[in-house]
C-alpha positions in Angstrom: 0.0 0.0 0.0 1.0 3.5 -0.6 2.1 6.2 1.8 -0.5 8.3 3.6 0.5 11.8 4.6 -1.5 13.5 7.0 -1.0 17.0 7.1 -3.1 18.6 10.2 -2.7 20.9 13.2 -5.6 19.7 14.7 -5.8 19.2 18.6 -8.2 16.7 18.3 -7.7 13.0 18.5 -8.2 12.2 14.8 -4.5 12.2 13.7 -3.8 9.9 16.3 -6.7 7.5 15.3 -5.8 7.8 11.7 -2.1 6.8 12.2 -3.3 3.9 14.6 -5.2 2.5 11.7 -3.5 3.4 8.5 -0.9 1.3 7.9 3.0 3.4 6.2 1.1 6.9 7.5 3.1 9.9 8.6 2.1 13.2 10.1 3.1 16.7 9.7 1.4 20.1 10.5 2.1 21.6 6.9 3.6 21.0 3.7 7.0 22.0 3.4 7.3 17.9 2.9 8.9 16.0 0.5 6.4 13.4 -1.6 7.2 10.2 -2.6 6.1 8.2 -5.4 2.5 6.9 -4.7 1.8 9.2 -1.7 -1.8 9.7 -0.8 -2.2 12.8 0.6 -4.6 13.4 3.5 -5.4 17.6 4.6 -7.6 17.3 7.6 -7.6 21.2 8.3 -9.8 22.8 11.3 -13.1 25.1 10.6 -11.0 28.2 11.8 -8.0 27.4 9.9 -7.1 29.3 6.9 -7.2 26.9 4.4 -7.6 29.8 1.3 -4.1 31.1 2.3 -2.7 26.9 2.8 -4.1 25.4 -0.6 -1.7 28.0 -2.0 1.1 26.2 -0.2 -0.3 22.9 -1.2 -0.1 24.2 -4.5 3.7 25.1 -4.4 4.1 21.8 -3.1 2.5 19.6 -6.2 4.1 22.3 -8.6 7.7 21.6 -6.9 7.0 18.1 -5.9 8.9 15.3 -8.5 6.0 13.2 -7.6 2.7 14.5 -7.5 0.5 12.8 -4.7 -1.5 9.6 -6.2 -4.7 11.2 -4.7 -5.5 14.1 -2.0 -8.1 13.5 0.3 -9.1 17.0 2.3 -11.4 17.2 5.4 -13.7 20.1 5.2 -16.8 21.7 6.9 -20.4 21.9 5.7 -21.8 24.6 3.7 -19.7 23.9 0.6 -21.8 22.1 -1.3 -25.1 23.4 -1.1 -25.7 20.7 1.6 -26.1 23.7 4.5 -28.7 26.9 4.9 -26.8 29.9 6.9 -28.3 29.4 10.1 -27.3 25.9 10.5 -23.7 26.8 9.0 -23.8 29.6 12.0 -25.5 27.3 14.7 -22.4 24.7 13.8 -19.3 27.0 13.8 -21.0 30.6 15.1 -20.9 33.9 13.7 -17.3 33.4 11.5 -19.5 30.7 9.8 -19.6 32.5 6.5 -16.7 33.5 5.7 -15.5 30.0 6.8 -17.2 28.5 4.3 -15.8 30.1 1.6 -12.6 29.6 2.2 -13.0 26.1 2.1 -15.0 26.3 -1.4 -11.8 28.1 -2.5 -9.8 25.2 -1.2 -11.9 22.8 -2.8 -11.8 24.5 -5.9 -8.2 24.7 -6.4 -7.8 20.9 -5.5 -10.6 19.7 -8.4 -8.1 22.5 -10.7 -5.3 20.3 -9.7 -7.1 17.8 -12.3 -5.2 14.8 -9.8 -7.6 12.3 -8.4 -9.5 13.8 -4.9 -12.2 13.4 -2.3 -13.4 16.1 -0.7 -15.6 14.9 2.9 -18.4 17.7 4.0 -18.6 17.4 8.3 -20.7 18.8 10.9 -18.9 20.1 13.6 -17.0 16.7 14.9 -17.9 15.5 18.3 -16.3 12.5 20.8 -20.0 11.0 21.3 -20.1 7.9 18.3 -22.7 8.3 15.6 -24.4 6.3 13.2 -23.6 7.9 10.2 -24.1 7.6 6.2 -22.4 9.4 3.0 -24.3 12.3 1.7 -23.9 13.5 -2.2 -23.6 16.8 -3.1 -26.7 19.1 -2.7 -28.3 17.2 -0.3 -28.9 18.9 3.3 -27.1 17.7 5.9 -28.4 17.5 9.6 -28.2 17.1 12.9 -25.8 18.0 15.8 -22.2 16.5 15.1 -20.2 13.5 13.7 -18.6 10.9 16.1 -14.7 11.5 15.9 -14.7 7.9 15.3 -16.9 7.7 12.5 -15.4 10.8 10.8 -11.6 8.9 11.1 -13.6 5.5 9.3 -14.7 7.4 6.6 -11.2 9.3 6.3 -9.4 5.8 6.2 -12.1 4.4 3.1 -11.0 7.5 1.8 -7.0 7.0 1.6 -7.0 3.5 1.4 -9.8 2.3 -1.3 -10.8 4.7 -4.4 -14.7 4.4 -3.3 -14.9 8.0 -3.0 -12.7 8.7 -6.2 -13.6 12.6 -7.6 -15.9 13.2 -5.0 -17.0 15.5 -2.4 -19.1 13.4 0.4 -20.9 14.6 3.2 -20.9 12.6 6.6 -24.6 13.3 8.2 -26.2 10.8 11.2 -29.0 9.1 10.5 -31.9 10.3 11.2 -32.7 7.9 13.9 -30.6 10.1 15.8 
């Protein structure tokens, strides 16, 4: 299997899950990396980050990189995909929601103009409580409260390890049970 490299800041517990499961991962906290042949690369970015200003640096990275990556795989929040009205968008990640949200269609953008092979996954806010969840397409609204940080590091590893999700952007919503 290829490389998977995890690039994140995140003070969460979803790294560490990821890196327990994934099988030749590595972290780092940005991209001033060095890619090798086959690397899947995995961007699991916050809500408040500012991932308009990073994509640029992921792009310096593919444009200077000898190997591209095999696929990138980005974590990003609701709202980008005309899965989210503005209230929920605000109720999830408060009043910065917004502007938030745009910046992540930015990022998004520029990784689908990378024309490499992607997956894009649309969260709620994540939480520690475990969800049932299921895989939204584009368009359709999400709902609910949160996303298990469990569930949200399963999906993540379909996503770098098996090409289900191949060109896509996916949402991760609970069911509605819940």
């Amino acid at each position: 299997m290829s490389r998977v490299v995890f690039v994140s800041r995140r003070h969460d517990k979803l790294v560490s899950l990821l890196m327990e499961s994934v099988s030749a991962a590595v972290a780092t906290t940005n991209f001033k990396i060095i890619l090798q042949s086959g690397d899947v690369l995995c961007w699991l970015p916050t809500v408040t980050e500012d991932v308009d200003d990073e994509v640029q640096e992921l792009a310096k990275l593919i444009d200077n990189s000898l190997f591209p990556p095999a696929k990138i795989v980005m974590l990003s929040i609701a709202g980008t995909a005309d899965d989210a009205t503005d209230e929920q968008l605000q109720a999830w990640y408060g009043k910065q929601a917004v502007q938030a949200v745009f910046a992540h269609q930015y990022a998004v953008k520029m990784i689908d103009e990378f024309e490499l092979p992607y997956t894009i996954i649309r969260t709620l806010p994540i939480i520690d409580n475990d969800t049932n969840v299921k895989i939204v397409n584009e368009g359709s609204l999400l709902t609910g409260e949160g996303i298990g940080i469990e569930q949200v590091a399963q999906v993540i590893k379909r996503a770098v390890t098996t090409d289900d999700f191949r060109n896509q952007s996916i949402g991760i919503a609970p069911l509605e049970s819940e």
